[in-house]
C-alpha positions in Angstrom: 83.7 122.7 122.7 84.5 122.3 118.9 88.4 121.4 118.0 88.9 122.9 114.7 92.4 122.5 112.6 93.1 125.5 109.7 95.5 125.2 107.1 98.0 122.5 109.3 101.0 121.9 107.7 104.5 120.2 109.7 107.6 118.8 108.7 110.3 117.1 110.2 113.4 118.6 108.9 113.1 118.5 105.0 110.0 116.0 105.3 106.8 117.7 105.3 104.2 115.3 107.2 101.4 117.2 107.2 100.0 119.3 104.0 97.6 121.5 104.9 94.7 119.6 107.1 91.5 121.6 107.8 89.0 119.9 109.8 87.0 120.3 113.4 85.4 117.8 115.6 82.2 119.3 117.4 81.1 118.3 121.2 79.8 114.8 121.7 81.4 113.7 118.2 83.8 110.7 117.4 86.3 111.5 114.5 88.9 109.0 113.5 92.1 109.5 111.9 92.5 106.6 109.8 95.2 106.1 107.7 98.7 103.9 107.4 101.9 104.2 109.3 103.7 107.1 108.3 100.5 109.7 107.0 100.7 112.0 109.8 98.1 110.8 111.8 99.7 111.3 115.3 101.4 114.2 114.2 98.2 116.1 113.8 96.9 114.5 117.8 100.2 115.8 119.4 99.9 119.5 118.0 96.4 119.6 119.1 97.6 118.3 122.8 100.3 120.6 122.3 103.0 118.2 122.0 104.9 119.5 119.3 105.0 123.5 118.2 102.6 124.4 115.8 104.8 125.5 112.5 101.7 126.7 110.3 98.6 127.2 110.3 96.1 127.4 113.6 94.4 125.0 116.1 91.2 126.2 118.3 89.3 124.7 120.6 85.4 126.5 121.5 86.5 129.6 118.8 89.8 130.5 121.2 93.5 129.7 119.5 95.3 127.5 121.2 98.4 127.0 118.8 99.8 129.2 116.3 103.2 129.4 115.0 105.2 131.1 118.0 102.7 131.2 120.3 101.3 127.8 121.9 98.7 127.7 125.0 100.5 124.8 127.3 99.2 121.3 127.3 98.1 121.6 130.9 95.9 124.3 130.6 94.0 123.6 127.1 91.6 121.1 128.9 93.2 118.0 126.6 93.2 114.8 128.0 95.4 111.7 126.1 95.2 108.4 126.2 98.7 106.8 124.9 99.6 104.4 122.5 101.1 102.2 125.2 98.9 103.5 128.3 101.9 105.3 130.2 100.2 103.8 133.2 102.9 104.7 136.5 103.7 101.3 138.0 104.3 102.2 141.2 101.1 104.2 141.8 98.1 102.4 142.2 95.1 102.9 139.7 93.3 105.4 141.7 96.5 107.3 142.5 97.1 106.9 138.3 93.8 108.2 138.0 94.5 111.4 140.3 97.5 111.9 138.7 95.3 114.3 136.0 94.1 116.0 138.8 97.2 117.7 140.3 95.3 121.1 139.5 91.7 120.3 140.8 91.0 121.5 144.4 92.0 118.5 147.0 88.4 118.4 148.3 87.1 117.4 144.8 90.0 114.7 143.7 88.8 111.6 145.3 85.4 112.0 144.2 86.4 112.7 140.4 88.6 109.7 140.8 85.4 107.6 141.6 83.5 108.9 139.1 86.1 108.4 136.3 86.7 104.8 137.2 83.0 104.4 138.2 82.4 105.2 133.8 85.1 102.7 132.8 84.0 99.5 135.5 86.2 99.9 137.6 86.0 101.0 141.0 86.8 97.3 142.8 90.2 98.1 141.2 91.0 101.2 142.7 93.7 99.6 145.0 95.7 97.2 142.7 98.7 98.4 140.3 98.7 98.3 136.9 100.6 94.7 136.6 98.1 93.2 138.1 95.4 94.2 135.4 94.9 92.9 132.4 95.7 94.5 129.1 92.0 95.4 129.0 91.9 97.0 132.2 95.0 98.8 131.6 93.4 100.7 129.0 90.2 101.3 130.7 92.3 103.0 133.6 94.5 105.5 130.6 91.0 106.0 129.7 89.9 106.9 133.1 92.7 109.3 134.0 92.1 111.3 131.2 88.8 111.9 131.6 89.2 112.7 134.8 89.9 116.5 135.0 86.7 116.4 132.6 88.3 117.9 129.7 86.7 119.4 126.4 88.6 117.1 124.5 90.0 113.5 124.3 92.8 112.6 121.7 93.1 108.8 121.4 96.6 107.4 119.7 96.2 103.5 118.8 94.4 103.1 121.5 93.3 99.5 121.2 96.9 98.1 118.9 98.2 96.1 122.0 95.1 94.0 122.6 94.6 90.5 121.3 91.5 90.7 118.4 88.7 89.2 121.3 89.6 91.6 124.3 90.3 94.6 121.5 86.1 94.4 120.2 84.9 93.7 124.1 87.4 97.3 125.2 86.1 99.1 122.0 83.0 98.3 122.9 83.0 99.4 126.4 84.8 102.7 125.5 82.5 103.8 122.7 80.0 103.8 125.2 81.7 106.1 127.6 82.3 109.1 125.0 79.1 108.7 123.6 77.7 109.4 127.5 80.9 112.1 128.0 79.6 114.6 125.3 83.1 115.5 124.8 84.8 116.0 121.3 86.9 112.9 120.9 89.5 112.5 117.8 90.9 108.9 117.6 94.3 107.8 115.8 93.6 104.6 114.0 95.4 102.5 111.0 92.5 100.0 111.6 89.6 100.7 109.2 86.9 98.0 111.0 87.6 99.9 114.3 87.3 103.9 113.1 83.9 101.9 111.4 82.7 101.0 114.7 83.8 104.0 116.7 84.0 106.8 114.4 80.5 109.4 114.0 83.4 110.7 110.8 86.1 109.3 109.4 89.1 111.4 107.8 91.4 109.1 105.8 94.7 110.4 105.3 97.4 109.7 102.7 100.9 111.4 102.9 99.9 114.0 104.9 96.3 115.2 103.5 93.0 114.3 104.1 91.8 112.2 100.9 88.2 111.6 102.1 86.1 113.0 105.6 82.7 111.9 105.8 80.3 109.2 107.9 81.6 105.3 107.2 78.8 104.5 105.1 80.7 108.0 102.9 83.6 106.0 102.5 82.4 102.7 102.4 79.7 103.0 99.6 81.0 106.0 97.7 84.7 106.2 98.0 86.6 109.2 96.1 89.6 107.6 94.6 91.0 103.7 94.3 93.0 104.1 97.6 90.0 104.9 99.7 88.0 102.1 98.0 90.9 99.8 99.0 91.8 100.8 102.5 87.9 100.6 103.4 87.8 97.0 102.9 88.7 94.3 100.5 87.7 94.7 96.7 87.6 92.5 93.3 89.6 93.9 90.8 87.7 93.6 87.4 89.6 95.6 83.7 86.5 97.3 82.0 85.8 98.5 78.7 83.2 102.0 78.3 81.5 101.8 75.6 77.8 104.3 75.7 78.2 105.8 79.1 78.9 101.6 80.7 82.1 99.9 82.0 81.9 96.8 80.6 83.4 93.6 83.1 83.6 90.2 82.0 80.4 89.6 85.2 77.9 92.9 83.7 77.8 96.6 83.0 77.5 99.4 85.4 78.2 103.3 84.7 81.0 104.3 84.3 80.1 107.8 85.7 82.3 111.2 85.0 85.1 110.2 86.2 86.6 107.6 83.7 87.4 109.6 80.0 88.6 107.1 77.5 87.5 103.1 76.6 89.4 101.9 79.3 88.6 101.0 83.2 88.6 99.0 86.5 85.8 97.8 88.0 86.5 97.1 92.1 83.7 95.4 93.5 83.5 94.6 97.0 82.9 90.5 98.1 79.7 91.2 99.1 79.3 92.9 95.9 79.1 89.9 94.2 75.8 87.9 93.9 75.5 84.4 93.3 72.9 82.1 91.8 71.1 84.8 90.9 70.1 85.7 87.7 71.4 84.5 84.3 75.1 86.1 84.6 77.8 84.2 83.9 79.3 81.1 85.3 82.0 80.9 87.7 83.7 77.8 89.1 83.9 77.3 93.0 87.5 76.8 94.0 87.2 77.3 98.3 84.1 78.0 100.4 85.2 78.8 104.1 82.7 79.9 106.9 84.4 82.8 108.6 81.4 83.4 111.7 79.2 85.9 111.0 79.9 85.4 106.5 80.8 82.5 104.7 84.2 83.7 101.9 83.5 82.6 98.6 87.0 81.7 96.3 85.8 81.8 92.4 87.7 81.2 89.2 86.1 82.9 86.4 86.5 83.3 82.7 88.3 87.2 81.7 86.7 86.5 78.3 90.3 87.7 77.2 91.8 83.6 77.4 92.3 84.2 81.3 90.9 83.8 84.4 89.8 86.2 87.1 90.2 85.4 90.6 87.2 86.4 92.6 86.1 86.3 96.6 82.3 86.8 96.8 81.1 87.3 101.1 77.6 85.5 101.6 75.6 85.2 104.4 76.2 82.4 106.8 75.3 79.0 106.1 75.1 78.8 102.6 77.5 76.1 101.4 79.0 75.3 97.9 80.9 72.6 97.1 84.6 72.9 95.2 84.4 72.7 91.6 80.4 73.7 91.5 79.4 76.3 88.9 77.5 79.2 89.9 76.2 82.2 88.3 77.9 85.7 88.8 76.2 89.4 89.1 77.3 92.8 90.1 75.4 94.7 92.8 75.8 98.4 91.6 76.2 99.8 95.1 78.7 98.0 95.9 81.2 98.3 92.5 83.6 101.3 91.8 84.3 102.6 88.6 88.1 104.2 88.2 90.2 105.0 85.1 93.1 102.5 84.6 95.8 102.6 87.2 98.7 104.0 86.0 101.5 101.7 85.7 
């Protein structure tokens, strides 16, 4: 079933935290709710699990309201299932009997079978016995998981799912779970102030700033064609490059690129992305090499360039691996186009 948001608005005494969020999140698809601390994002996943009163605005789930303002379907029977922050595993029930705990309104006949099957799609089923101190911070999650798709709802809300794991275990667990709701078929919405992970799990990503939605689209959307500086930003890290427009072009001290609609005046900023930057290639300017560090999979770039003002710009540039350059070596500097953002000034 679809989950669909209309005109969501919410506040906390005199601080509104939500500001009018539209959006829907169809069977079998993966939206994240990225976004920093304090935008609203679990706001919006506790009003849909029904949480927190609805104040304005409506929430449905397969065309049928399920919140309004004064009138709010109860969590237990909107066929939500929520997998916590911190797990809210019970420690003195075992995982199996965590696992059943969702299942208090299935028929008796049916709840040890569901419990198999639920820790069956997680990898779990040597671990129905144990208790949730002797699992690791992995498993843990796998069993929150678990229980809540265990009642086989039409929806699972995630909230930080993934925050308490060290980075290794945290890629092997998102891993593992984007492969269970892409085989549940079940509309999932995922809280997230990570932007790498609502990359790698998200089929749509809504960013949110101060209770809106800024930009909602696939990652490559927001990654290659980002609607404001903030978005740009957030997405990953960018070089910062002042522009002149002069015939339709930003000008940057590395090359020209258009400057599009968006920028009206002679001034601009460039942000270009590390792996925006191309080096050795071409006749563009030279930069001098002041680190080269091989981070595993890309090798990070540090360049000192001249601003062609009497400064320097700072630079990374993100190369494939095993390229290596050597500290004070001069290179030559050009601007992929797809990869560079043209904005008007930022205001001081």
């Amino acid at each position: 079933m679809t989950l669909s948001f209309q005109g969501i608005r919410h506040a906390y005494g005199a601080v509104q935290v939500l500001r009018g969020i539209d959006l829907s999140v169809a069977p079998g698809e993966i939206v994240c709710l990225l976004g920093a601390s304090g935008c609203g994002k679990t706001t919006l996943l506790r009003l849909a699990a029904g949480l927190e009163p609805l104040q304005d605005g409506s929430i449905e789930l397969g065309g049928q309201v399920i919140a309004q303002p004064g009138r709010d379907v109860p969590p237990e029977r909107r066929g939500v299932g929520f997998v916590f922050q911190d797990y809210a595993l019970f420690p003195h029930l075992t995982v199996a009997e965590n696992v059943a705990f969702g299942l208090r309104f299935a028929p008796k006949g049916e709840r040890a079978a569901r419990v198999s099957d639920a820790l069956a799609r997680v990898g779990l089923e040597a671990q129905q016995g144990a208790f949730p101190h002797m699992l690791s911070g992995g498993q843990q999650q796998r069993v929150a998981v678990a229980r809540a798709l265990a009642p086989r709802p039409t929806v699972l809300l995630l909230d930080e799912a993934f925050a308490s794991l060290d980075a290794r275990l945290r890629e092997q667990v998102r891993d593992d779970t984007l492969h269970v709701l892409q085989t549940s078929g079940i509309a999932t919405l995922l809280v997230t102030h990570d932007a790498e992970e609502a990359m790698f799990m998200g089929d749509r990503i809504a960013l949110m700033r101060e209770g809106r939605i800024l930009q909602l689209g696939p990652p490559e959307a927001l990654y290659f064609a980002p609607v404001d500086r903030y978005v740009a930003t957030f997405l990953g890290e960018v070089n910062r490059l002042p522009a002149r427009v002069r015939d339709g072009l930003a000008e940057t001290a590395i090359g020209a690129l258009p400057a599009g609609g968006a920028v009206q005046g002679p001034a601009a900023e460039v942000l270009v992305r590390p792996e925006g930057l191309r080096l050795g290639a071409g006749d563009g300017p030279a930069a001098e090499v002041q680190a080269c560090r091989l981070l595993g999979a890309t090798t990070m770039v540090h360049l000192a360039l001249a601003d062609g003002a009497g400064g320097l710009l700072h630079l990374h540039a993100r190369l494939p691996p095993g390229r290596r350059l050597a500290r004070g070596e001069r290179v030559s500097v050009a601007l992929d186009a797809e990869r560079a953002f043209v904005f008007p000034p930022e205001a001081p």
